[in-house]
C-alpha positions as CSV (number, residue, x, y, z in Angstrom):
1,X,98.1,102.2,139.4
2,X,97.4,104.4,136.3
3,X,95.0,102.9,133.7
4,X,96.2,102.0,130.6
5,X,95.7,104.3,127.6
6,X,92.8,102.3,125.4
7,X,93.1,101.8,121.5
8,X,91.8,100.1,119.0
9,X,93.2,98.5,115.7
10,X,90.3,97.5,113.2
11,X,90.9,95.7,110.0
12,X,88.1,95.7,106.9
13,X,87.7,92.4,104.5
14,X,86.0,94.0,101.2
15,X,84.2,91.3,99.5
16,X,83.8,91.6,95.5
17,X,80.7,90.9,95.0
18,X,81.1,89.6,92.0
19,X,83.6,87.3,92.0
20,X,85.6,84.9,94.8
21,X,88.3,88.2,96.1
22,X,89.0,90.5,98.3
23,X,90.8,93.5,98.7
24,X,94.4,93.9,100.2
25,X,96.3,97.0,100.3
26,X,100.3,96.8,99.0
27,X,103.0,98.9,100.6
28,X,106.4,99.4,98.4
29,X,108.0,95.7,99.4
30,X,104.4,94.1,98.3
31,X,103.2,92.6,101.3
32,X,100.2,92.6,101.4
33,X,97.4,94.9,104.5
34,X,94.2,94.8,105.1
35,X,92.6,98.3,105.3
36,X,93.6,99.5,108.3
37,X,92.3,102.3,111.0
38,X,93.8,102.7,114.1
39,X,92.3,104.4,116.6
40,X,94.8,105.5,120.0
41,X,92.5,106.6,122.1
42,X,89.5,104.5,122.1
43,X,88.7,100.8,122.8
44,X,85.9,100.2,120.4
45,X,83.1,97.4,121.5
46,X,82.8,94.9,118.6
47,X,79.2,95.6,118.0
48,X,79.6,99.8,117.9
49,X,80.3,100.2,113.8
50,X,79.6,103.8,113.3
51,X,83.1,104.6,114.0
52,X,84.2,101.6,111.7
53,X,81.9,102.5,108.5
54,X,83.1,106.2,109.6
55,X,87.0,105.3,108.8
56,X,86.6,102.1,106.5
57,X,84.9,105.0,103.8
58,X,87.6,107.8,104.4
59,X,90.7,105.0,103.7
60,X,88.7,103.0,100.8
61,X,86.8,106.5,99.4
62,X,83.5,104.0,99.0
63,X,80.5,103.6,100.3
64,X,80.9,100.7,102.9
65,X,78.7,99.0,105.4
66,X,79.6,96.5,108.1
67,X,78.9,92.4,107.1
68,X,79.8,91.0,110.1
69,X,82.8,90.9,113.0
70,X,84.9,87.6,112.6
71,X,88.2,88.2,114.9
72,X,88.8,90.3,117.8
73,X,91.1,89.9,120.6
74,X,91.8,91.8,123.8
75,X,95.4,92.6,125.8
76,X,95.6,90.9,129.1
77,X,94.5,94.6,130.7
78,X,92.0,94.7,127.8
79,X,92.5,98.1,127.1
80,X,93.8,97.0,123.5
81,X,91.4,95.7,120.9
82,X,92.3,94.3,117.5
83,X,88.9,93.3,115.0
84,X,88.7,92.4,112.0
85,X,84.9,92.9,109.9
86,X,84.0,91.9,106.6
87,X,82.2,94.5,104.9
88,X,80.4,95.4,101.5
89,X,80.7,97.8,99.1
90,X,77.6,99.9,98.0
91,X,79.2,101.9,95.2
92,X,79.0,99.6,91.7
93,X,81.1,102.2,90.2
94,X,83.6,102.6,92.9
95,X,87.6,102.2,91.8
96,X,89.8,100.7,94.1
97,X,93.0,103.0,95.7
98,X,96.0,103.1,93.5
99,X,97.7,101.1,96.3
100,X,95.0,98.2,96.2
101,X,94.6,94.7,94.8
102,X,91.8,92.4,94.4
103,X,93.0,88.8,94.7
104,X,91.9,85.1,95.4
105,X,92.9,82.0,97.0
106,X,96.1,82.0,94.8
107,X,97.0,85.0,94.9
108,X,97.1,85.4,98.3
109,X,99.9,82.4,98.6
110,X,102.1,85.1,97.2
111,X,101.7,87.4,99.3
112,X,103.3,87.9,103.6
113,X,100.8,89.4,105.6
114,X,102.4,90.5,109.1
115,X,99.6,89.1,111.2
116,X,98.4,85.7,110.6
117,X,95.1,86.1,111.9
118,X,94.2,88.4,108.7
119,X,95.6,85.9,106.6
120,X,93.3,83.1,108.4
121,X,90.2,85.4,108.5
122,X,90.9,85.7,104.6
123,X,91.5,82.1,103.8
124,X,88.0,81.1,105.5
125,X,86.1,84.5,103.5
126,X,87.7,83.2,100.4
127,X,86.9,79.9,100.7
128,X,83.2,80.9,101.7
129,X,83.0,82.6,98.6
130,X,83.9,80.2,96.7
131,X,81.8,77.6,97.6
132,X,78.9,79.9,97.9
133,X,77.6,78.6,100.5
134,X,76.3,80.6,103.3
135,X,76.1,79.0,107.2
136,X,72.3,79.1,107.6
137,X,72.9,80.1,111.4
138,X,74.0,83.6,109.8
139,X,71.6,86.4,110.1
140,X,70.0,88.3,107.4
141,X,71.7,91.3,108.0
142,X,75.2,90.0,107.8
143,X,74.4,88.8,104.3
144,X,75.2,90.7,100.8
145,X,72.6,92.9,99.5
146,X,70.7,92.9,103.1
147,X,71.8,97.1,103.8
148,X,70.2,98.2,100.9
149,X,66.9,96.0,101.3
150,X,66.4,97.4,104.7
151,X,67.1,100.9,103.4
152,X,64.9,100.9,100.7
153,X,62.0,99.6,103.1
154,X,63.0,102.7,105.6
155,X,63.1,105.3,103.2
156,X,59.7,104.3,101.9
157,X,57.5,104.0,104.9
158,X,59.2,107.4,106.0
159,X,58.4,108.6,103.1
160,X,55.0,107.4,103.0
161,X,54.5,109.6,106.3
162,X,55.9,112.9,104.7
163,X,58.9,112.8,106.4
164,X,62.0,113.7,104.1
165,X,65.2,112.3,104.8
166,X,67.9,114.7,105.4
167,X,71.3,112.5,105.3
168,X,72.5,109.1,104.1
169,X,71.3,106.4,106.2
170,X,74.0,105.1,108.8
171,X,75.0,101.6,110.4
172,X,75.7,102.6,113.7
173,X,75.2,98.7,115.2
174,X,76.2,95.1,114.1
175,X,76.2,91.9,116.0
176,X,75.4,88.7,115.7
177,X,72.2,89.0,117.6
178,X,70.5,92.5,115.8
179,X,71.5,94.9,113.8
180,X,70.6,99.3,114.3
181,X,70.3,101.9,111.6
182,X,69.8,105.4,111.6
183,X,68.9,108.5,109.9
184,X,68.1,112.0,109.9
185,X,65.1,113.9,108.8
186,X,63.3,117.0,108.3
187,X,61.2,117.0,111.0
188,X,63.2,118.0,113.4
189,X,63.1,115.3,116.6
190,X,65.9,113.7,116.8
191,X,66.8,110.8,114.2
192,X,64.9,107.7,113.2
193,X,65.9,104.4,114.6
194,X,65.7,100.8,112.3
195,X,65.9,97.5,114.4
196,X,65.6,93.9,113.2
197,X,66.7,91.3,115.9
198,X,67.3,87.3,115.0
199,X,64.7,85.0,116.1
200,X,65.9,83.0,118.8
201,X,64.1,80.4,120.9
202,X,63.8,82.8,123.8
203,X,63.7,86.4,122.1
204,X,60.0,87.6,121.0
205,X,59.0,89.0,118.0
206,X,59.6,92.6,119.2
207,X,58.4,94.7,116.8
208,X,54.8,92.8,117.2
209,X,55.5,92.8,121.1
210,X,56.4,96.7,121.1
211,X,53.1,97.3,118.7
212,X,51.2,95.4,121.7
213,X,53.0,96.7,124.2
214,X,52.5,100.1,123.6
215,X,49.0,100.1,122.6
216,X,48.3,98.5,125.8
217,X,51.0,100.6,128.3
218,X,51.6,103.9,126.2
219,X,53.0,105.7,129.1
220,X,55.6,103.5,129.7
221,X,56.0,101.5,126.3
222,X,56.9,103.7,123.3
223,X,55.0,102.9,119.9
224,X,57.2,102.2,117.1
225,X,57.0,104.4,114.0
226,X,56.5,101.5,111.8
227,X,56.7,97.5,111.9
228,X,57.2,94.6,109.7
229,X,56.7,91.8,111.6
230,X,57.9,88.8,109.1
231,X,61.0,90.5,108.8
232,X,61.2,91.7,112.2
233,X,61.8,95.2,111.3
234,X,61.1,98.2,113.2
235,X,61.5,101.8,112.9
236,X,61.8,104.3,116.3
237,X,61.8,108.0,117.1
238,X,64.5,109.0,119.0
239,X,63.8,107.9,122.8
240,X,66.1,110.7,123.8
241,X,68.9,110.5,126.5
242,X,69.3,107.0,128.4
243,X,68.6,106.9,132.2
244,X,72.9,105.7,132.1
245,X,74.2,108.9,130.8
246,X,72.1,111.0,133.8
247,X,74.1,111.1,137.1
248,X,70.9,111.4,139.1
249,X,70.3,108.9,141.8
250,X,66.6,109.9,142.0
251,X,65.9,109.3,138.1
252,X,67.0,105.5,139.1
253,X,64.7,105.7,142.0
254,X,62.0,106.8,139.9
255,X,63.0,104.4,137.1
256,X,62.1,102.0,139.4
257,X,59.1,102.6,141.1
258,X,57.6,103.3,137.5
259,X,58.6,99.6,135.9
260,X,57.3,97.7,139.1
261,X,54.3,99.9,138.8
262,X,53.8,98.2,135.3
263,X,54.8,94.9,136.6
264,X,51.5,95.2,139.4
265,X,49.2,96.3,136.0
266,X,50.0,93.2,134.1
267,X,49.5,91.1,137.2
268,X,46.0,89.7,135.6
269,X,47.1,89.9,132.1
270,X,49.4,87.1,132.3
271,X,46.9,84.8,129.1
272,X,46.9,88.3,127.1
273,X,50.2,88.8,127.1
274,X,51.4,85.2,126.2
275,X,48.8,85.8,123.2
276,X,50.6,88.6,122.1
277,X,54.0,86.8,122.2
278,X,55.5,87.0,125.8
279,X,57.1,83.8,126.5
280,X,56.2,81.7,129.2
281,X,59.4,81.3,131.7
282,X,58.4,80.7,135.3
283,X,59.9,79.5,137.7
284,X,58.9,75.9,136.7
285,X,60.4,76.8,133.4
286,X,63.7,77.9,135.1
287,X,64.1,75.0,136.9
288,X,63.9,73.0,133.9
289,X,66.3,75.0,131.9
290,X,69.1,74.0,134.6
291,X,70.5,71.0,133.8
292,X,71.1,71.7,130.1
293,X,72.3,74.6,130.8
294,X,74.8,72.5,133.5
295,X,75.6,70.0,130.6
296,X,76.5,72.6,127.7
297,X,80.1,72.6,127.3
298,X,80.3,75.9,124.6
299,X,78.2,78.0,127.3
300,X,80.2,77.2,130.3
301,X,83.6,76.9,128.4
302,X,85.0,80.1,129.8
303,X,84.5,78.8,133.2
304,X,87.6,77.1,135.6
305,X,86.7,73.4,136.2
306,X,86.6,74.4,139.9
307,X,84.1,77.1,138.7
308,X,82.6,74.3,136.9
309,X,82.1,71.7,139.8
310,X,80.9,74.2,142.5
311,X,77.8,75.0,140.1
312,X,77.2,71.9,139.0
313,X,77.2,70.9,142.9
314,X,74.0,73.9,143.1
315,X,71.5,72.1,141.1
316,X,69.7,70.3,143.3
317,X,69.9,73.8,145.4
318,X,68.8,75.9,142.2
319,X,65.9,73.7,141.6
320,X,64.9,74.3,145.4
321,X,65.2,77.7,145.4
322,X,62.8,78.0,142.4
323,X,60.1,76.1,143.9
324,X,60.5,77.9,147.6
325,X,59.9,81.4,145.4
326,X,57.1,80.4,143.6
327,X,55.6,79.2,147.0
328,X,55.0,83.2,147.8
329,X,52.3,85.1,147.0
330,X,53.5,87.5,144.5
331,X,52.3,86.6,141.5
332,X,54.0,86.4,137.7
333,X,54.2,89.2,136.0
334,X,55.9,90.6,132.8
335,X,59.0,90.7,132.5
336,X,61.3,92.5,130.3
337,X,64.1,90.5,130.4
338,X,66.8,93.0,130.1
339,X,66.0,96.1,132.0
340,X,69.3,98.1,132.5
341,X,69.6,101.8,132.4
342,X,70.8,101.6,128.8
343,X,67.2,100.5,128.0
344,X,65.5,103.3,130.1
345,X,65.4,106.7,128.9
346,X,66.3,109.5,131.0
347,X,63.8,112.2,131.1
348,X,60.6,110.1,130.2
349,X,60.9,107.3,132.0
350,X,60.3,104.9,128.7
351,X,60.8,101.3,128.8
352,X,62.4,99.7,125.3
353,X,64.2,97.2,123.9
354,X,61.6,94.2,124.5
355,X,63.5,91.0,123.0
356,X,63.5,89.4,125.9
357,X,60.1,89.9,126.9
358,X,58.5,87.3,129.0
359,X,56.4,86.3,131.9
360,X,58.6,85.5,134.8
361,X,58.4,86.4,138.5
362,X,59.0,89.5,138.6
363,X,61.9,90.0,140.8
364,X,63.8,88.9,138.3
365,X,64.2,91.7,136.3
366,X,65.5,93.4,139.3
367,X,69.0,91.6,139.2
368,X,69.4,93.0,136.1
369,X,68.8,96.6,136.7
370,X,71.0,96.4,140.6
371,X,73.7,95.0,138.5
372,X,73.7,98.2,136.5
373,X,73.1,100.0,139.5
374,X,75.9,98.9,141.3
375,X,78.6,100.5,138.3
376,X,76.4,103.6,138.6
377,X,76.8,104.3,142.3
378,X,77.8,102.7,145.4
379,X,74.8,103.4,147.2
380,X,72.2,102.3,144.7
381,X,71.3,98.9,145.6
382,X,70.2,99.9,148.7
383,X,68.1,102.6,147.6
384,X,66.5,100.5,144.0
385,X,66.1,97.5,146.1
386,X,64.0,99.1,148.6
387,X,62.1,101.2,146.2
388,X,61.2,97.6,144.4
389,X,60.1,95.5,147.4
390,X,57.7,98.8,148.9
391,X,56.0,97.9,145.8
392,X,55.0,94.3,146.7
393,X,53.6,95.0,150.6
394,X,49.8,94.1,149.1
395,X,51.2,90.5,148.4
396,X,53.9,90.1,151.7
397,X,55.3,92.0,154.3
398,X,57.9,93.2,153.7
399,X,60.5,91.2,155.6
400,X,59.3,88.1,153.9
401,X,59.9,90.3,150.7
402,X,63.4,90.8,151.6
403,X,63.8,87.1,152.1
404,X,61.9,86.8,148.7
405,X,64.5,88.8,147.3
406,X,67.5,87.2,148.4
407,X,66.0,83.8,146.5
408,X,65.3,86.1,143.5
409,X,68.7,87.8,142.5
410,X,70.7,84.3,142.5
411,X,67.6,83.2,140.3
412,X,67.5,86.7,138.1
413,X,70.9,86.0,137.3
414,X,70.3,82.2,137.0
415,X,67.6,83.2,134.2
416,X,70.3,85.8,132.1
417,X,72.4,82.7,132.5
418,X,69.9,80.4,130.0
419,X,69.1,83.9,127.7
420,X,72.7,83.6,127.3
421,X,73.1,80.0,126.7
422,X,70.6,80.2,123.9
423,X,72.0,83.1,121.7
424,X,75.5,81.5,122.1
425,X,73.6,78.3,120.7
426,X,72.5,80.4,117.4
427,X,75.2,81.8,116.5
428,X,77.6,80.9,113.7
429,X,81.2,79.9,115.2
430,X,82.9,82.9,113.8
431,X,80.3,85.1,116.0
432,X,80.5,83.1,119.7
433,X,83.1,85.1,120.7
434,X,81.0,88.3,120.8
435,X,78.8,87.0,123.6
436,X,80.9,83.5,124.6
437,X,81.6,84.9,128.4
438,X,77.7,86.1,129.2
439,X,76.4,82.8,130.5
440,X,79.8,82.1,133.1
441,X,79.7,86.0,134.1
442,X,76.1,85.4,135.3
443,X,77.0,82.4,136.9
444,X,79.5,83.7,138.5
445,X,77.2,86.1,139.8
446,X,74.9,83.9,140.7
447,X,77.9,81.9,143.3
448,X,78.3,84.9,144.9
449,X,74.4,86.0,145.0
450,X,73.9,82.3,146.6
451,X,71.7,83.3,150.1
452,X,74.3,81.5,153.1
């Protein structure tokens, strides 16, 4: 069966920010369009803006940043996305196309729009801005006037460090969860990286944690150029090419054996590294995290209710299965809570990306990184999976390793499950849907990871 041609169609809400309207476009019968880009041959992931500041500028001539995503739908192949961001305007002297219209709530009754999800996403920005009030589960960075803030703070600690920046700085990622900038500079190695991430009850502060972590483990951990904790901003070199875009089966071997070999060094770390901000989620902690997580009806919404009753039937199992693990001999260890291949980078072997960072057993981590491995290459799992448990021999032999291992991934995935759970639980309604299926998919994966 051929695959369907992707595309995307991406709307843009301009806020005025100074008064209660936003800006439609009006073709020669006066209905009334959102700005409009349509792209025909790519399906663009709601968080990846670059492309929509990119196209939002050229069709408004302005300066325009990314707010936040509040609609997006897929086609039942889901080749076919349609989103819809509000965005902001960082030109006070801009003027509006020829063809464009600020209005308000009354206004807009006059006017047809030909897809009434625009004109709801309007409605609820206009009445939002007319109240003025803003949902305190909304990030910082999703706010007015945030952008520039966060610029202004990069350009002066690059500054400060005699670097001179060579191009405008760029949004190239939004979501409810973090937010990425970047620019260019003179010096020559690649661009500078900006990160804030929300704080959520099971993310770390990781700027802090990647200023501990690297001081501590600089051949793995990468030092960031410059932190502000309270804030939780950070700014990064360039880590270079990720261990995903490198079709070498040995690099994910090596990948590997490196992050278990930092696993084994932080084996009699485990008070320092809850000092420094790790958070504490053994096993014990696990099992506790089941039944909420079995009784929250937003997290496992996406699920069937036959889906639904044959996980609820695993608790007691679950709950089993984390105490029979922790009855090993491997120890806890630090975990980082997200290790994929997007989080690796290729030639150096670098670890990043450290919200998640925690002390867990450390098997864990590995369900992540075979799930990855699995879309990578068919034979993989096999090869990651062994490289992990040759690791562990000091603690167990290794055929009790592999029986280790076959409590572990269920678990692993059982433990993305709650990360999951809890973002969902932070988020503002009009940002679930970016990350409302995460908890079922791992669950899902965790039915099928089950040991018979």
């Amino acid at each position: 069966m051929e695959e369907a041609q992707q595309s995307s169609d991406i709307y843009g809400i301009l806020i005025d920010s100074g008064a209660p309207r936003i800006l439609v476009l009006l073709d020669e019968t006066g209905n009334g369009s959102l700005p409009h880009l349509h792209l025909p041959d790519r399906r663009v992931w709601v968080a990846n803006v670059d492309v929509i500041c990119v196209g939002m500028r050229k069709i408004l001539a302005a300066d325009v940043t990314v707010l936040r995503n509040i609609y997006s739908s897929h086609d039942t192949d889901r080749a076919h996305t349609e989103l819809i961001y509000v965005l902001e305007n960082h030109q006070p002297d801009w003027l509006p196309p020829a063809n464009a219209r600020w209005i308000g709530r009354h206004e807009l009754e006059t006017l047809s729009f030909a897809s009434p999800e625009q004109r709801a996403a309007i409605e609820g920005i206009l009445q939002e801005a007319e109240s003025g009030h803003v949902p305190g589960l909304r990030p910082h960075w999703a706010r007015l006037g945030w952008f520039d803030r966060a610029s202004a703070w990069m350009r002066e600690q690059l500054e400060g460090r005699g670097y001179i920046l060579s191009a405008p700085i760029e949004q190239i990622r939004t979501w409810g969860i973090s937010c990425v900038l970047r620019v260019q500079t003179d010096h020559g190695h690649g661009a500078i990286f900006f990160k804030v991430a929300t704080a959520l009850p099971l993310f770390g502060n990781e700027p802090a944690l990647m200023n501990a972590l690297s001081e501590r483990f600089p051949d793995v951990v990468p030092a960031p150029l410059a932190i502000e904790p309270t804030q939780r901003w950070m700014l990064m070199r360039d880590f270079g090419e990720e261990l995903r875009s490198m079709p070498d089966l040995e690099r994910w071997e090596n990948a590997t054996r490196r992050f278990g070999q930092l696993q084994l060094q932080t084996v009699t770390r485990i008070d320092e590294l809850l000092s420094i901000g790790c958070l504490d989620r053994r096993l014990h902690t696990l099992a506790a995290q089941i039944d909420p997580l079995l009784a929250d009806e937003d997290a496992l919404s996406p699920l069937s209710e036959a889906e639904h009753t044959e996980i609820q039937a695993l608790a007691p199992r679950l709950k089993a299965m984390c105490q029979e693990l922790a009855s090993y001999a491997v120890p806890y260890t630090l975990n980082h809570g997200d290790l994929h291949s997007g989080n690796i980078t290729g030639q150096t072997l670098l670890f990043y990306d450290w919200t998640d960072a925690c002390i867990a057993h450390p098997f864990l981590d590995l369900t992540t990184l075979i799930k990855d491995a699995e879309e990578y290459d068919s034979g993989a799992r096999v090869l990651v999976v062994n490289t992990y448990l040759n690791l562990w021999t000091a603690y167990e032999p290794i055929d009790r390793l592999r029986t280790m291992w076959q409590l572990a991934e269920p678990l692993g995935a059982l433990h993305q499950a709650v990360s999951y759970q809890h973002i969902l639980a932070t988020l503002e309604p009009t940002s679930k849907q970016e990350m409302l299926t995460g908890a079922a998919d791992w669950l899902r994966r965790m039915v099928r990871m089950m040991p018979s």
